[in-house]
C-alpha positions as a Markdown table, in Angstrom:
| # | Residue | x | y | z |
|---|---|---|---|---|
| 1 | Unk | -46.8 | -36.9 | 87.9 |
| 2 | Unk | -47.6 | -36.2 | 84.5 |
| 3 | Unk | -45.8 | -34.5 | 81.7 |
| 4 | Unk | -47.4 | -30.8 | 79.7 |
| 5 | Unk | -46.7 | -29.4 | 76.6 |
| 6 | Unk | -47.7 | -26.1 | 75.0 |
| 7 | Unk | -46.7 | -24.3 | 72.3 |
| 8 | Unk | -44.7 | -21.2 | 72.4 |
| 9 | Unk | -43.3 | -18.5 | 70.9 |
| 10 | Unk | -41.1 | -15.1 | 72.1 |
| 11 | Unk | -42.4 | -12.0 | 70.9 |
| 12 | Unk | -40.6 | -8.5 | 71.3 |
| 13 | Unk | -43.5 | -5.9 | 72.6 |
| 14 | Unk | -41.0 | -3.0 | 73.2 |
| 15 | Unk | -41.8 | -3.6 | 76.6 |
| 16 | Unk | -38.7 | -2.2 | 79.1 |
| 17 | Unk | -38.1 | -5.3 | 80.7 |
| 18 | Unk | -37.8 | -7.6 | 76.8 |
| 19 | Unk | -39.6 | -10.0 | 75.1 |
| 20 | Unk | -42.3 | -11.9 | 76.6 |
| 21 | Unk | -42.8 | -15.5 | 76.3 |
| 22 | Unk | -46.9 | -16.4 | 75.4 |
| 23 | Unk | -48.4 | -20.1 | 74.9 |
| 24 | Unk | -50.1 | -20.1 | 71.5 |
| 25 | Unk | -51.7 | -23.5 | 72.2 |
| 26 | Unk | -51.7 | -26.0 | 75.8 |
| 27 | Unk | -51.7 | -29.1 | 74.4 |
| 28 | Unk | -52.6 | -30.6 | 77.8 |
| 29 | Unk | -51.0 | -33.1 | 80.0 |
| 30 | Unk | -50.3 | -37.0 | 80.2 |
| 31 | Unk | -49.3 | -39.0 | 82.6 |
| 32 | Unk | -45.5 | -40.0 | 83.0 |
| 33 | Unk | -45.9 | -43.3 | 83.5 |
| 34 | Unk | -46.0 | -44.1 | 79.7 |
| 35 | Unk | -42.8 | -42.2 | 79.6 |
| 36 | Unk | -40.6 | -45.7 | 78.7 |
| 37 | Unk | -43.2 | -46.2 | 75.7 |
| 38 | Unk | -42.6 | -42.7 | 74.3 |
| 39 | Unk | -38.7 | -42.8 | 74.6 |
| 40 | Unk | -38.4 | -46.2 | 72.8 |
| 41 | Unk | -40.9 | -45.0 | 69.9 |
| 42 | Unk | -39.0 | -41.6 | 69.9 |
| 43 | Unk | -35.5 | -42.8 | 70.4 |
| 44 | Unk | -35.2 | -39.8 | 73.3 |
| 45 | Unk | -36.8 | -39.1 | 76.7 |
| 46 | Unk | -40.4 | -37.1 | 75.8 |
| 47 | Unk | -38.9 | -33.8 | 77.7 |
| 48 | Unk | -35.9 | -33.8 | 75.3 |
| 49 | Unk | -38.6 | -32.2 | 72.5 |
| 50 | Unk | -38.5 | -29.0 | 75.1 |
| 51 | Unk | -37.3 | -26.0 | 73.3 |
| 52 | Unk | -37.3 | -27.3 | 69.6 |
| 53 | Unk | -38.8 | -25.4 | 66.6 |
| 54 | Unk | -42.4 | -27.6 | 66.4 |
| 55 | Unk | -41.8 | -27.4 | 62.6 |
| 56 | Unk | -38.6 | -29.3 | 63.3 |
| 57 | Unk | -39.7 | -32.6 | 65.0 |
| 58 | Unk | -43.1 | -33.7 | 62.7 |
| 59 | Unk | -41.3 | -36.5 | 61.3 |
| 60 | Unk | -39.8 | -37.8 | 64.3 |
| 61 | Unk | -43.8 | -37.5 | 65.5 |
| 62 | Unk | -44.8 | -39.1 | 63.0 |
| 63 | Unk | -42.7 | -42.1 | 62.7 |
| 64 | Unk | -43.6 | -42.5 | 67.0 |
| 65 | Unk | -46.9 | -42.8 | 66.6 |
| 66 | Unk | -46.6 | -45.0 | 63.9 |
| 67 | Unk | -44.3 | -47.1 | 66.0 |
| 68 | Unk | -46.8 | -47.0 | 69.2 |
| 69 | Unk | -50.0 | -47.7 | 66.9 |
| 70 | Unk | -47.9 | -50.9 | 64.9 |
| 71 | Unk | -47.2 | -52.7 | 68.0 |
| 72 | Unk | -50.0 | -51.4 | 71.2 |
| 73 | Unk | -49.1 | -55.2 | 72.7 |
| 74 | Unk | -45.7 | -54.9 | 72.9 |
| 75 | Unk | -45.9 | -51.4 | 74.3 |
| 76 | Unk | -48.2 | -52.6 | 76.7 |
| 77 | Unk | -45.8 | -54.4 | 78.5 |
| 78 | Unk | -43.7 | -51.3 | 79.2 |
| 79 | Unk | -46.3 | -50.0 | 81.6 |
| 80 | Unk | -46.0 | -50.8 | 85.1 |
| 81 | Unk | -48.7 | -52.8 | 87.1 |
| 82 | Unk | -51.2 | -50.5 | 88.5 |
| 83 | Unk | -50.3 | -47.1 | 86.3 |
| 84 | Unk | -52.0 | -44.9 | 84.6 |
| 85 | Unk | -51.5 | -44.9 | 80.9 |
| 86 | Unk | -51.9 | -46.5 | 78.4 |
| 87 | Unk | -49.6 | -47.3 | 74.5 |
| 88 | Unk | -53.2 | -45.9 | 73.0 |
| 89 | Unk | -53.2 | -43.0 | 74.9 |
| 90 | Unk | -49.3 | -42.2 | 74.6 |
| 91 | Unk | -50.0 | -42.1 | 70.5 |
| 92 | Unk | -53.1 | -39.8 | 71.0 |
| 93 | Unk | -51.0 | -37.6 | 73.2 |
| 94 | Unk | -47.4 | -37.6 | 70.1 |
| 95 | Unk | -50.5 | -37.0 | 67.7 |
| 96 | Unk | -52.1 | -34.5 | 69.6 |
| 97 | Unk | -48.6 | -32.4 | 70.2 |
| 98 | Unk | -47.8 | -33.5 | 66.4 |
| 99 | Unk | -51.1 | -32.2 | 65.3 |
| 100 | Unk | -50.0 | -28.6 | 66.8 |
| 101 | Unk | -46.7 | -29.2 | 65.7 |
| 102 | Unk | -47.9 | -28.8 | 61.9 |
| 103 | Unk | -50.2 | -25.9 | 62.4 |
| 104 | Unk | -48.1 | -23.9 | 64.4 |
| 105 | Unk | -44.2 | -24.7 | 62.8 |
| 106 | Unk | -42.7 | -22.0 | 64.3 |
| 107 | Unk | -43.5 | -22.1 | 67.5 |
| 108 | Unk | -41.0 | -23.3 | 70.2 |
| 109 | Unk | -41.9 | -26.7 | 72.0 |
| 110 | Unk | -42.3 | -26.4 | 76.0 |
| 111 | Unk | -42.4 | -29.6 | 77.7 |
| 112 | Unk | -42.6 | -30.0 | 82.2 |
């Protein structure tokens, strides 16, 4: 199981049947079993980002990865035996979302 984000935003064509929802950028996938790591360096469960202004959340990305780069050992640990997943590749994955976060600010954040 893994957990995808993608950027977002709602957009009024006229169209009869509303607005329609289009992905301005799929930041890709990682897997869940770093999920622990990125709730302790967040201070919330990865999926509660789903919905929020990407704007809105670049400091609380920041300050994560910062957290998850600091202390990769202790992290670590957090893993379970035989996962996939690593505290190095949970930061790349916050910096990669942050990354989108700050070119796109306006955009909505959609996280399965």
């Amino acid at each position: 199981m893994s957990y995808d984000t993608r950027l977002t935003v709602t957009v009024n064509t006229g169209a009869a049947d509303g607005p329609v929802t289009l992905t301005v950028v799929d930041v890709g996938n990682y897997t869940s079993s770093v999920a622990p790591l990125w709730e302790k360096a967040l201070g919330f469960p990865l999926h509660d980002l789903n919905g929020r202004t990407a704007g809105d959340v670049v400091a609380e990305l920041n300050a994560a990865v910062a957290k998850l780069e600091r202390d990769p050992a202790g992290y670590r640990a957090m893993v379970p035996p035989g996962s996939w997943g690593s505290p190095e590749g949970a930061a790349q994955y916050l910096h990669r979302i942050r990354v989108h976060c700050i070119l796109h600010p306006k955009t909505t954040i959609e996280v399965d």
